[in-house]
DOPAMAR-47803 format. One line per 2 residues: number of its first residue (from 1); their letters; for each residue y, z, x of C-alpha. Coordinates in pm, 1 decimal. Layout:
N
NUM = a = Y Z X; ...
***
This chain:
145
1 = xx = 8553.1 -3401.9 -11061.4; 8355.4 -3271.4 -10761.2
3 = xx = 8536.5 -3195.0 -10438.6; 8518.5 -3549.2 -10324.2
5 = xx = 8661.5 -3709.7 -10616.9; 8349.1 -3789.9 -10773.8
7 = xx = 8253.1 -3753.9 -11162.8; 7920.7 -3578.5 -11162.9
9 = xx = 7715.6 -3859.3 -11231.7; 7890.1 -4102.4 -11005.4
11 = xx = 7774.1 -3818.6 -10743.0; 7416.4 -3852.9 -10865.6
13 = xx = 7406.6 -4204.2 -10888.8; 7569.0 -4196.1 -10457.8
15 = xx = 7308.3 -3972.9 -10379.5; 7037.7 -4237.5 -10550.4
17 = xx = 7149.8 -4463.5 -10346.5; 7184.0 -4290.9 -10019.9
19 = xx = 6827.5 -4203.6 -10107.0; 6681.6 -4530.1 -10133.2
21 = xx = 6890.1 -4657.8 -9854.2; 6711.9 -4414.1 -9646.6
23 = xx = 6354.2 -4423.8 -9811.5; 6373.6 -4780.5 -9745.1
25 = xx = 6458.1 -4732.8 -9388.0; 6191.5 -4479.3 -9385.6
27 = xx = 5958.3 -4769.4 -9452.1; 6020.6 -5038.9 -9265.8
29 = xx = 6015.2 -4734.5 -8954.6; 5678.0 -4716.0 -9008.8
31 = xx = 5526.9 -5031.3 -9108.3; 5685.0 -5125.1 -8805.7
33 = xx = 5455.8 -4844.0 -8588.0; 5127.9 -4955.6 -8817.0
35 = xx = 5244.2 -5354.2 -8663.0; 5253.3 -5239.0 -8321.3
37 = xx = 4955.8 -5053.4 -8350.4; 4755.3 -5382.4 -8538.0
39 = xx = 4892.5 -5572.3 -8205.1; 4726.4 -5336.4 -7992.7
41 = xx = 4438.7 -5306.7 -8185.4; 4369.3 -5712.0 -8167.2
43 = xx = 4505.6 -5724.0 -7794.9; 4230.0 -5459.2 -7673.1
45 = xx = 3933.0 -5531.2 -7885.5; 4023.1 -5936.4 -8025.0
47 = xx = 3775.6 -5985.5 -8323.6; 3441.1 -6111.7 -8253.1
49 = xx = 3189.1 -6310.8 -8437.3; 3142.6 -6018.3 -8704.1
51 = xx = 3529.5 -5998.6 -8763.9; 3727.8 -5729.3 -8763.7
53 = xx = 3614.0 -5382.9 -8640.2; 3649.4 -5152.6 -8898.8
55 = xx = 3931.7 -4929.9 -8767.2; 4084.0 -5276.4 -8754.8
57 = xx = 4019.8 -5315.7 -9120.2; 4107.9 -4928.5 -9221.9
59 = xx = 4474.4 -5043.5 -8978.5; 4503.1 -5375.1 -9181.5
61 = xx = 4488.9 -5125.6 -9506.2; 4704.1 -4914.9 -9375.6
63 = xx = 4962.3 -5125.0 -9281.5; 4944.2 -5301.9 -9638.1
65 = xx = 4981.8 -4998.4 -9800.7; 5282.7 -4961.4 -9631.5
67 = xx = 5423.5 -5316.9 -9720.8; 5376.8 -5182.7 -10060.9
69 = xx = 5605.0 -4876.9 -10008.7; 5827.3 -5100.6 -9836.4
71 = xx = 5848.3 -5344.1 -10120.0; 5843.1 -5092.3 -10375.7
73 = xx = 6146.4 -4891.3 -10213.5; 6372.1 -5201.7 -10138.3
75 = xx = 6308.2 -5291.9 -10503.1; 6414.1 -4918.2 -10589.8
77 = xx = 6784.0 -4968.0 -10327.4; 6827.0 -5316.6 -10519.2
79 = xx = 6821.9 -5129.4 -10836.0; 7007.8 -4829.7 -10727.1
81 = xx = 7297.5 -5134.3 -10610.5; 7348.0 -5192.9 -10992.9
83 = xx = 7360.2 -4834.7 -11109.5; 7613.7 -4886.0 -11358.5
85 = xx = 7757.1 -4524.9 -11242.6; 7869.3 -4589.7 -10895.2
87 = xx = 8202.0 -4549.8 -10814.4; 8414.9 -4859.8 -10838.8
89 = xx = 8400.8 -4954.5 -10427.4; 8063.4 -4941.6 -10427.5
91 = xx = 7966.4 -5154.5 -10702.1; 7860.0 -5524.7 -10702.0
93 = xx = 7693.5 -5484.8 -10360.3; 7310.4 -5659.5 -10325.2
95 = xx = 7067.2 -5751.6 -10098.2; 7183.7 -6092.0 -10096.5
97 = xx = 6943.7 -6342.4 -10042.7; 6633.3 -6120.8 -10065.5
99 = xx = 6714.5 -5996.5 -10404.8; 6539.8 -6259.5 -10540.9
101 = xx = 6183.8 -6262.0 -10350.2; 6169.8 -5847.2 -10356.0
103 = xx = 6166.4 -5843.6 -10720.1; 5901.7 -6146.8 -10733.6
105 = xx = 5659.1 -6068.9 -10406.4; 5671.6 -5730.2 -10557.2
107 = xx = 5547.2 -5810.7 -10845.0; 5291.2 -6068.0 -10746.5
109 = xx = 5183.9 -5787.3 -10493.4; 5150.9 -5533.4 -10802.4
111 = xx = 4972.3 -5757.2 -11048.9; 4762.8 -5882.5 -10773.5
113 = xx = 4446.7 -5892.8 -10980.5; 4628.6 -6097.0 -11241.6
115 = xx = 4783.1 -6335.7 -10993.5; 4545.6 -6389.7 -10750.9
117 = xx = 4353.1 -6681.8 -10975.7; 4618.1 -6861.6 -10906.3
119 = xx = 4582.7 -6920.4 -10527.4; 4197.4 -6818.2 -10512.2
121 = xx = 4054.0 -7040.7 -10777.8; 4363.5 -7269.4 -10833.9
123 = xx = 4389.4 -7219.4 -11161.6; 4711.5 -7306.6 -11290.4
125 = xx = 4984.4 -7029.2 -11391.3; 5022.8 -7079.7 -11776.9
127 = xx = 5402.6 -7014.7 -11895.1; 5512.1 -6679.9 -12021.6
129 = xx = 5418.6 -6325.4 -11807.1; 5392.0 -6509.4 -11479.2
131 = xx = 5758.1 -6547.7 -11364.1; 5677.1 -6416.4 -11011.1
133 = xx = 5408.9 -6631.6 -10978.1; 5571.6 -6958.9 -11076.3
135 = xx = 5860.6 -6851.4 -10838.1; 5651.1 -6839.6 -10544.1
137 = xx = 5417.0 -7089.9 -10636.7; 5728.9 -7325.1 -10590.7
139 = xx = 5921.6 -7240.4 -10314.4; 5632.5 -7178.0 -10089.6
141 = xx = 5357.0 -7474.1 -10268.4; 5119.7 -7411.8 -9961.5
143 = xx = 5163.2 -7043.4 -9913.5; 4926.7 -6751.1 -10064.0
145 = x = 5120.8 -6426.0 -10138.4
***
C-alpha cells in the first residue's frame, strides 16, 4: 500500500484519471480561445463573395483540430471512469448523458471519410460497422456531423 492507502495500481489508475480530467480541461481551454478568436475573425473581416479569407480557413482548421483533441480526450476521461482499478469511491462515476454521443460523434468524426456518404450523397448506412452513424443519423435526422 502506498502512503495514501492506495494499492499500486489503484494509484496508477487515480493518476489516469486525474490526467484525463485535466487533459480534457486542457482542451476545451483552448478550443474555447480558437472560438473567440473565429468570432473576431468573422466580426472584423465578415466573409465576402469569395468566402472565407484564408487565415479564416487555416482558424476554422485549427479550431477543428482542436474539437478533435477535445473529443478524443473526453473519450479517454470516459474510459479512464471505468478503469476497473480505481478505488472503490471512485468507481461507477460517468459523464452522464454525454457518454453516449462522445463515443459516437467521435467516431463519426474519426471515420469521417467512411461516414461522410452518408450525409453528402445520402446514401443509406448499411447495418454492421456503422453504429455511430445510425446513432446520429436518428436522433438528429436533419443534422450533418
Amino acid at each position: 500500500m502506498s502512503a495514501v492507502g492506495l494499492s499500486p495500481v489503484q494509484w496508477i489508475a487515480v493518476q489516469d484519471l486525474k490526467h484525463r480530467v485535466w487533459a480534457l480541461q486542457a482542451s476545451i481551454e483552448q478550443y474555447l480561445v480558437l472560438q473567440r478568436q473565429q468570432i473576431a475573425s468573422m466580426s472584423a473581416t465578415p466573409p465576402g463573395s469569395a468566402g472565407y479569407t484564408r487565415n479564416q480557413q487555416k482558424l476554422h482548421s485549427q479550431a477543428d483540430s482542436q474539437i478533435e483533441a477535445l473529443l478524443i480526450n473526453a473519450n479517454n476521461l470516459r474510459r479512464a471512469l471505468k478503469a476497473k482499478h480505481l478505488p472503490a469511491s471512485m468507481m461507477g462515476q460517468t459523464l452522464g448523458n454525454l457518454d453516449t454521443p462522445i463515443q459516437h460523434v467521435r467516431n463519426i468524426r474519426e471515420h469521417w471519410d467512411e461516414n461522410r456518404q452518408f450525409w453528402s450523397e445520402g446514401t443509406p448506412i448499411p447495418s454492421g460497422k456503422y453504429e455511430s452513424a445510425r446513432w446520429f443519423k436518428t436522433r438528429f435526422p436533419d443534422e450533418t456531423p
